[in-house]
C-alpha positions as CSV (number, residue, x, y, z in Angstrom):
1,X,30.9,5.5,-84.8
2,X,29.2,7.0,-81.6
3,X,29.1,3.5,-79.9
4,X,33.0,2.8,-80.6
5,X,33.6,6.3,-78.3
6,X,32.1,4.7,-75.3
7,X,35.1,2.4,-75.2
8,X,37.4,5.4,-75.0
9,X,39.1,7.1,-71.7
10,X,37.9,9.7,-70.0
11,X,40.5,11.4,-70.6
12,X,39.2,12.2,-74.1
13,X,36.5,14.0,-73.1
14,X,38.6,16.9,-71.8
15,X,37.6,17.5,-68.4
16,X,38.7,19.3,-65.7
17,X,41.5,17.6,-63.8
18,X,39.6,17.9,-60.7
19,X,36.5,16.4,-62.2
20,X,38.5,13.6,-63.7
21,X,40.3,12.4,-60.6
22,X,37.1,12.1,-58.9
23,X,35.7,9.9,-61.4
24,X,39.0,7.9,-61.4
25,X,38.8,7.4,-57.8
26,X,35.6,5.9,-58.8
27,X,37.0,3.3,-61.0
28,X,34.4,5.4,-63.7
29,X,37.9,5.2,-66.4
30,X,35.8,4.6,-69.5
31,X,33.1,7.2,-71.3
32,X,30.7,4.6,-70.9
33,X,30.8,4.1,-67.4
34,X,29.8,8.0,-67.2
35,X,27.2,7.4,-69.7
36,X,25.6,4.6,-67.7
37,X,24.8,7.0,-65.0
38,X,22.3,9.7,-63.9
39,X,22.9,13.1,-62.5
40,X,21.9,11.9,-59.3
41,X,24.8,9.5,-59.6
42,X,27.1,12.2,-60.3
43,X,25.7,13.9,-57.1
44,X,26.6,10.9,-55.3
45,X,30.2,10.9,-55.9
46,X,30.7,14.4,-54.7
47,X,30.1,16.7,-57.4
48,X,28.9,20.0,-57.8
49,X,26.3,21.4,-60.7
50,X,28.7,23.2,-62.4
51,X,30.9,20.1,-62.6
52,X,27.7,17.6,-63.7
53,X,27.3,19.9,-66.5
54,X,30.5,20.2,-67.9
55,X,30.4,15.9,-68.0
56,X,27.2,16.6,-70.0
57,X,28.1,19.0,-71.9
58,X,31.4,17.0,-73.0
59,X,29.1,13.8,-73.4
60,X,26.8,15.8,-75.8
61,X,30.2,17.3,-78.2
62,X,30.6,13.0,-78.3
63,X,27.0,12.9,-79.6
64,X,25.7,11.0,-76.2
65,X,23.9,11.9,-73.0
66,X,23.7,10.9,-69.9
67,X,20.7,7.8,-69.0
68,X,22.3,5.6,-72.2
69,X,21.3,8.4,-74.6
70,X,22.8,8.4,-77.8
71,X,21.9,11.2,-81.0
């Protein structure tokens, strides 16, 4: 079950639209893609701590973690 919502949009996760454009801009469209990356990544792209920690904190209500982490 958990591995069937890496193949879902972002979208699903309920971000902030600001957040979610960003990582549209990036091409990052699927949950996966945001799963395959670290918070340094996330840095990269231009955003804050308070946005890198609503990503994880979505990812963790999909039972996954950043760094390929799945519970």
């Amino acid at each position: 079950m958990k591995k069937a919502c890496l193949e879902k949009d972002i979208s699903e996760l309920g971000l902030n639209e600001k957040v979610r454009k960003i990582l549209e801009q990036k091409n990052l469209n699927q949950i996966k893609d945001i799963w395959n990356l670290k918070r340094q990544d996330l840095k990269k792209l231009g955003l804050n701590d308070s946005e890198i920690h609503q990503i994880i904190v979505k990812l963790q209500l999909f039972g996954i973690d950043l760094n390929k982490k799945i519970y």
